[in-house]
Every structure is written in C-alpha cells, then in structure tokens.
C-alpha positions as CSV (number, residue, x, y, z in Angstrom):
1,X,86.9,-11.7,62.4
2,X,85.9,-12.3,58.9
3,X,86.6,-16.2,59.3
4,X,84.8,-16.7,62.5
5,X,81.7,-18.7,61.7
6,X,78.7,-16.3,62.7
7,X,76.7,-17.3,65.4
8,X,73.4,-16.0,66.5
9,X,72.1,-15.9,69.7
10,X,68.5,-15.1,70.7
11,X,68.2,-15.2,74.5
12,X,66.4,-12.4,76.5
13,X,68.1,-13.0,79.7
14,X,71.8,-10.8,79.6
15,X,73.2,-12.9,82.2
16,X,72.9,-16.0,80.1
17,X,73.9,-14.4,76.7
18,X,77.0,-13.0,77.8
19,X,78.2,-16.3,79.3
20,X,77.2,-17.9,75.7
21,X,78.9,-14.9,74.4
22,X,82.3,-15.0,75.8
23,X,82.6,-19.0,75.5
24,X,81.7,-18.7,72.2
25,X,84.6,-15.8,71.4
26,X,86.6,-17.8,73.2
27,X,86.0,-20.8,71.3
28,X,86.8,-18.8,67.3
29,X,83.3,-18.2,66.9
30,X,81.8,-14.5,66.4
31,X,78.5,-14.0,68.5
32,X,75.9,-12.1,67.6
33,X,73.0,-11.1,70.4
34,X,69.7,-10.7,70.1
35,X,67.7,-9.7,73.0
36,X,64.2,-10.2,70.6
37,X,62.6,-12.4,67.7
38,X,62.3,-9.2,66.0
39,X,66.0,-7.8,66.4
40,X,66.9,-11.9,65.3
41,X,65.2,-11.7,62.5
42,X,66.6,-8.4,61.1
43,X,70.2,-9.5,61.9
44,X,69.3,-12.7,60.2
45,X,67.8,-11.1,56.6
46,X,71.2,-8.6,57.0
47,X,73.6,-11.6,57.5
48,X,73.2,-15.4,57.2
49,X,74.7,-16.9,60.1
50,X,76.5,-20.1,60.3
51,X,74.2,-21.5,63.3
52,X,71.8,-19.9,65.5
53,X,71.0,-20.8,69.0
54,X,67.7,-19.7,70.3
55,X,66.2,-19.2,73.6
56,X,62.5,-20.6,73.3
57,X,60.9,-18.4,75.7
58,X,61.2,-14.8,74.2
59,X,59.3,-11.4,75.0
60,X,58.1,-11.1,71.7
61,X,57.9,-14.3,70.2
62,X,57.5,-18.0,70.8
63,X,61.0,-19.5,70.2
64,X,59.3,-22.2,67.6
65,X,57.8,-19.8,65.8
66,X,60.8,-17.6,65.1
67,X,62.4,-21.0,64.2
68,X,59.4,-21.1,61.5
69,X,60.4,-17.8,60.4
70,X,64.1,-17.7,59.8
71,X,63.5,-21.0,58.4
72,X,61.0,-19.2,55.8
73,X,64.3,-16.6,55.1
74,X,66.4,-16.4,52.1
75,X,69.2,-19.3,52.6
76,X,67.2,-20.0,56.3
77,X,66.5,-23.8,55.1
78,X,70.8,-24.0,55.0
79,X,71.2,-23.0,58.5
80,X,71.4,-25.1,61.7
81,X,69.6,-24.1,64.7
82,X,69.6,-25.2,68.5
83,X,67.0,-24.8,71.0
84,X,67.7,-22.9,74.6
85,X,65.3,-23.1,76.8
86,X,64.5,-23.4,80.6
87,X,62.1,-26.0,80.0
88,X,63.0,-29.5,80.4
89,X,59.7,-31.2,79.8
90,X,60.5,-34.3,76.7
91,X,57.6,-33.1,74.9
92,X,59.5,-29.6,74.4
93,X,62.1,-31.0,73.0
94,X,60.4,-33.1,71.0
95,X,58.2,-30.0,69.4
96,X,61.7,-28.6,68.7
97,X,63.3,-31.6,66.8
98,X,59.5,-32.0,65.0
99,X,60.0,-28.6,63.8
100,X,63.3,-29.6,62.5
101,X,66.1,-28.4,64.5
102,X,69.3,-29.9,65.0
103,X,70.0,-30.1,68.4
104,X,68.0,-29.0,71.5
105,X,69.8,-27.9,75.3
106,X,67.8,-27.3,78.7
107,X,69.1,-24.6,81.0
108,X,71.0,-24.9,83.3
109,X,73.6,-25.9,81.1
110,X,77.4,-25.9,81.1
111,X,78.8,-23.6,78.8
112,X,81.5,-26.2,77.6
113,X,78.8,-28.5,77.1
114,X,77.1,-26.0,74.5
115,X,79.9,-24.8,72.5
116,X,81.2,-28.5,71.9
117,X,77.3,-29.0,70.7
118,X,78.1,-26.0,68.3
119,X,81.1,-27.2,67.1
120,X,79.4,-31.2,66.6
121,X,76.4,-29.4,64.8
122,X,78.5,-27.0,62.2
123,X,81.0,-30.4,61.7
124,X,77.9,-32.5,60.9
125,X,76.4,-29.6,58.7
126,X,79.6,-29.3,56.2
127,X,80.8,-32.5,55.8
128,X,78.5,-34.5,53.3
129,X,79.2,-32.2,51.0
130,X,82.7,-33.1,51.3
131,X,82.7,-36.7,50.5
132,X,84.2,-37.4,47.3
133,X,82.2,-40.7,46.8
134,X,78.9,-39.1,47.5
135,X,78.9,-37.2,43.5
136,X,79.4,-40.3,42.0
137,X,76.6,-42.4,43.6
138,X,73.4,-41.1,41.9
139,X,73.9,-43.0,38.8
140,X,74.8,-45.6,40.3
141,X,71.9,-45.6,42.9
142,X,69.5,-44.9,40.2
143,X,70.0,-47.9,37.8
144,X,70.4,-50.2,40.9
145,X,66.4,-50.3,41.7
146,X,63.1,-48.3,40.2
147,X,61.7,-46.4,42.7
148,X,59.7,-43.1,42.3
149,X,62.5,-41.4,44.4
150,X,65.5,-39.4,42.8
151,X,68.2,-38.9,45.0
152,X,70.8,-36.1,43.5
153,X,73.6,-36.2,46.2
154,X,75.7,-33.3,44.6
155,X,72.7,-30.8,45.1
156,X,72.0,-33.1,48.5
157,X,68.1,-32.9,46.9
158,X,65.9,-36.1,46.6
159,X,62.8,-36.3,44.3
160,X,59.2,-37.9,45.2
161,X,57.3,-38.2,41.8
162,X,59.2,-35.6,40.4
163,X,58.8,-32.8,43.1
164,X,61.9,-31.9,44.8
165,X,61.6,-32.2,48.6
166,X,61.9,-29.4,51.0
167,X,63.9,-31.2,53.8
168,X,66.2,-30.5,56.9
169,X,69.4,-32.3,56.8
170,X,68.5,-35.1,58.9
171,X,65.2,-35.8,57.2
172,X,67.6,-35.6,53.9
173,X,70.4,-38.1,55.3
174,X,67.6,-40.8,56.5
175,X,65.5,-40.8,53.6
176,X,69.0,-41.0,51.6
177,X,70.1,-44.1,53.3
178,X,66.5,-45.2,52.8
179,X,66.4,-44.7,49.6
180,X,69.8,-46.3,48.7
181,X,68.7,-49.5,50.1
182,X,64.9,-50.3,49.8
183,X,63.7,-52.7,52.0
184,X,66.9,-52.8,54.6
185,X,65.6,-52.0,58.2
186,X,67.5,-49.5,59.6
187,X,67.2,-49.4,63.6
188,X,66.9,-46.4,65.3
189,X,70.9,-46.7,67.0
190,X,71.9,-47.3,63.5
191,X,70.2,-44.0,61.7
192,X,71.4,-42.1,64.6
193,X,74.9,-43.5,63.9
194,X,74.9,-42.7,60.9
195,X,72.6,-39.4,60.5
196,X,74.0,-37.6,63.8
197,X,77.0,-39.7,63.9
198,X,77.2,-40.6,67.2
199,X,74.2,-39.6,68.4
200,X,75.3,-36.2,70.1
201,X,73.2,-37.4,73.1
202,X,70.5,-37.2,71.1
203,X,67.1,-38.5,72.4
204,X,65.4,-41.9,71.9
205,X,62.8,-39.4,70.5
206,X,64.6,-38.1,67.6
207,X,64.5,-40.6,64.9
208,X,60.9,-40.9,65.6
209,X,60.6,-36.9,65.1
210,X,61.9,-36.9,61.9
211,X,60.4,-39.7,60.6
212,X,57.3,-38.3,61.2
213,X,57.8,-35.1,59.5
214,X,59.2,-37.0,56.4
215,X,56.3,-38.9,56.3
216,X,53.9,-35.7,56.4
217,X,56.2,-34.4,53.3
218,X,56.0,-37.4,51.3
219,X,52.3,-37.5,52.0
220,X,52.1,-33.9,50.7
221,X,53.4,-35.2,47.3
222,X,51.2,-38.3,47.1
223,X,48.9,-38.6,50.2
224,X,47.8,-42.3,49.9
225,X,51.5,-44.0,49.7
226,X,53.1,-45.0,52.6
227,X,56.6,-44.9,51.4
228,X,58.3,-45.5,54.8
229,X,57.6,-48.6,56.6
230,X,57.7,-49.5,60.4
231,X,58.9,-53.0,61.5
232,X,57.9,-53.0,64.6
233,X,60.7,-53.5,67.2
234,X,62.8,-53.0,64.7
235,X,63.3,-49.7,62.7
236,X,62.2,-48.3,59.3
237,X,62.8,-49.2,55.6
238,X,61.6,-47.7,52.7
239,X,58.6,-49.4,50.9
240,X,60.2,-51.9,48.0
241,X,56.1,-52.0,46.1
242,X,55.5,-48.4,45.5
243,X,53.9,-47.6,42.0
244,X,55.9,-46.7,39.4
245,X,56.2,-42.8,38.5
C-alpha cells in the first residue's frame, strides 16, 4: 500500500467516486475520497498526494477555488490536478487549464479513459527531472545568449530579473524551451509536442491558456516588457531585445 501513488478524489456524487475508486485500485493506485472541499483539504494538509482529481461542482466549494487552495498548501504547487466536472462548455475548461491544471475530463466519461489520463499526467510530472542532460544545460544555456532570464533546470526554476518564478509545470517547460532558444517560433502542435508530449488530447485552447498566465507572471516582475511574442499564424518566441538586467 505504501508504494501506491496517492490519489485524491473530490467528487460529491458516491456513484461516480466509487467507479473512480475501484478503477483506480485496480489500476496500483490508492484512492482517497472526499465527498467535500473541506474534508479535501484536510486530507490534503495530512498527506501530499501524488495527483488529485476534482469534481468542479462541490456542495461546499467551487471546484476552482479549492484548486486555488490546495495549490496555496505546503508542497500543493508540486502536485498535479485534473478537473471532473459535468459541464462540457470550452470555456470551463478553459478557466480550469488558466488556473493551471494539468488536464481537464467532462462527465460522462469512461473510466479507462480517466485512469490512462492519470497514469499520462504522473508520467509527464516525474520525468524531467529524470533526464540526465537536463543538469548540465544551464551553463551552457546561460553563456549562449544575455537575456534577463535564468533558467536553473536542476531545481526546474527560471529567473525574471532576479525573482524566481512561481510556475506550473507547463508554464515552466514553455518558457524553458523559450528561453533556450530566443527568437525560434514555436507553433502551438510543436509546444504541445513537446510540453504535454503528445498532446493528451489536449485542446487547441491550451497553449494559449498558459501563455497567458506566463505572460501575467512576467508582467508581475516587470509590467512594461513583453517578453513573449506572438507571430501571428504562427506560434510564440521569446523577445531577443529585452533590456539588460
């Protein structure tokens, strides 16, 4: 039991938490159910999980706001989160990957479907780390070209003027391949190649998402810069004129 990666699941509806349940046992995983926002957060603070799935429309809380909330956690920031909901409108989901989260699934949904999502997420979530190559590249990516961005891939951190960013993993792996190559356009297909790999059905929408949230961070640090550029028709590439730090 103790090497079953922790999974919590927030959904208020019995029927459809003890289908996620069992698939999920059945799967390796350990389930944990929460009925509330309140009982999730408790069982978060007690226990990091390894992912959480959570059901947007809750008694007690607004799904996106509990995601704002465990995010705001000790170690929340690490963990990857999915979004369960019955509502299937674009702009929902859109709200959702905004917010940060790493995947998003409408109900009705096929259990198999969910726990292979699980399984993509977690995979995505632990490799970088793992890459060999990726320690020795900061030194290398540094002296390469002045910009007033610090990418440290061993900590997976990237400074803006000298203030360490607070980002999701995607935001971190598109502003990393950004940042490794100022002035490339990157199109949308390839970020999603390369961010979510293969794109884990992913929606035209999500590049876009993130994007804009990196944007608003990197505004935060210096709001008249516009560090990432829009080609139009094209993709994004990171700003090759910025001021020097």
């Amino acid at each position: 039991m103790l090497n079953k990666p922790r999974i919590l699941v927030v959904e208020d509806e019995s029927g459809i938490a003890d289908t996620i349940q069992y698939v999920l046992a059945t799967d390796g995983f350990a389930p944990v159910w929460c009925s509330t926002a309140q009982q999730a957060l408790q069982e978060f603070a007690a226990e990091t999980p390894a992912l959480a799935i959570l059901d947007v429309g809750l008694p007690d809380l607004n799904g996106f706001e509990l995601f704002k909330r465990l995010q705001a956690l000790p170690g929340g920031a690490q963990v990857p989160m999915l979004f369960l909901t019955a509502r299937s409108d674009e702009i929902d989901r859109v709200v959702g990957l905004e917010l940060g989260a790493d995947d998003y699934i409408a109900k009705p949904f096929s259990p198999r479907e969910l726990v292979a999502r699980v399984r993509g997420i977690l995979r995505r979530s632990v490799r970088p780390p793992a890459a060999p190559q990726a320690v020795a590249s900061p030194p290398a990516a540094s002296a390469a070209f002045a910009t007033p961005f610090v990418l440290d891939e061993e900590r997976r951190q990237i400074r803006f003027y000298g203030r360490t960013l607070e980002l999701s993993r995607y935001e971190y792996g598109i502003l990393r391949l950004l940042v490794l190559k100022p002035g490339r356009v990157y199109t949308r297909d390839e970020l999603l190649d390369k961010v979510w790999e293969n794109g884990s059905g992913s929606l035209d929408r999500t590049v876009d998402a993130h994007i804009k949230t990196l944007r608003a961070k990197l505004k935060a640090v210096v709001p008249h810069t516009e560090p990432i550029r829009t080609s139009r028709g094209s993709g994004y590439a990171l700003a090759e004129d910025l001021p020097a730090p």
